[in-house]
GUFI-923450 format. One record per residue: residue in one letter; y, z, x of N, C-alpha, C in turn. Coordinates in pm, whole numbers, plus 50000, padded with zeros to 5 digits. Example, Ala and Ser with C-alpha at 12.3 -4.5 7.8 and 13.67 -1.06 7.14 Angstrom:
A494315078051319495505078051230496705078051320;S497755070851285498945071451367500035078751290;
This chain:
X754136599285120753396610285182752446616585080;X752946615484954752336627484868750876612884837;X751096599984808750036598984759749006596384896;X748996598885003748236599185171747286612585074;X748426625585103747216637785043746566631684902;X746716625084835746256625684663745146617984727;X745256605584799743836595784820742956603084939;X743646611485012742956624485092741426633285011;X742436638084960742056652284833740786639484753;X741126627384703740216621084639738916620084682;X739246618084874737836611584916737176621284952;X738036635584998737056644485049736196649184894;X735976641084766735146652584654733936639684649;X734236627184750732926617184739731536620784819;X730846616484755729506620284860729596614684996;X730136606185004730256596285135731206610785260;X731886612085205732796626585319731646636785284;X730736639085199729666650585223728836646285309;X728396632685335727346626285419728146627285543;X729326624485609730106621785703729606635885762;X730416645085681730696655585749729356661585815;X728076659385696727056664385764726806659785897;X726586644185936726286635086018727556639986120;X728246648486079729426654686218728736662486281;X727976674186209727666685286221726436685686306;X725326674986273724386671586334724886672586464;X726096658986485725946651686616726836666486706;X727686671986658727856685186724726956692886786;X726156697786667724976704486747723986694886821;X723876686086846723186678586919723946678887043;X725596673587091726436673887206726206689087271;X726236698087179726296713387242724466713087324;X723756716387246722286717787287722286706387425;X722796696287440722516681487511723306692287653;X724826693987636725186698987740724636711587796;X724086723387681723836731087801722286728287894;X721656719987792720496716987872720826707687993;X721526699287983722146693788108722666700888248;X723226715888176724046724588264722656726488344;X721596729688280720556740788332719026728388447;X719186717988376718496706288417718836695288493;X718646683988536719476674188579719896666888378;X720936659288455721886656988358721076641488292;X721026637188136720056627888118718876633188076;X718266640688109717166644288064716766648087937;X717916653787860717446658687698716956648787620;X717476636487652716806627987568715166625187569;X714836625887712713546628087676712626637487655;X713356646287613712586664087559712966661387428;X713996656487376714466661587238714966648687188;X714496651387048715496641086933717116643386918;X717086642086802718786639186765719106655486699;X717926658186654717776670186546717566679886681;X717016678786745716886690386844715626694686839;X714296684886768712926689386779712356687386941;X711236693786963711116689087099710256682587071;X710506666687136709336652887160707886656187238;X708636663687331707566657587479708076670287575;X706806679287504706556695287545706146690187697;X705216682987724704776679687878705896677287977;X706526668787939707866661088029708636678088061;X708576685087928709746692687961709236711088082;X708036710588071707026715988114707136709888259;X707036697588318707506692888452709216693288489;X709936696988439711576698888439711276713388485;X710836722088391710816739588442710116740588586;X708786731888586708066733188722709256727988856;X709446719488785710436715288891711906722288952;X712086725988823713456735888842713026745888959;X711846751888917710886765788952710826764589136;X710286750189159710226749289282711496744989364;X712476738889317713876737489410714426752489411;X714276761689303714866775689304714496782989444;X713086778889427712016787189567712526783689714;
């Protein structure tokens, strides 16, 4: 058991568990942003508004999602 934590404790001080963890953190905030835009849009769609990072691609596309939202609301 004790050497599980020692090769534990080892890997979390490698860059490779600093890269991991980041590449967690990303894909977290990417699942969160993905679902609530899903909640608010049809479901599928973030991908084509947004990257992985959460920049927006394709201001137009997402500009016809609001129009559209706008008019099923009406």
């Amino acid at each position: 058991m004790w050497c599980i934590f020692q090769i534990e404790q080892e890997f979390q001080q490698t860059e490779e568990y600093k890269v991991k963890k980041e590449q967690e953190a990303i894909l977290a905030a990417h699942r969160t942003a993905e679902a609530a835009f899903n909640k608010e849009y049809d479901q599928g769609e973030y991908e084509y508004c947004y990257d992985l990072f959460g920049t927006l691609r394709n201001p137009v596309y997402l500009e016809e999602l609001k129009f559209k939202k706008k008019v099923e609301e009406e």
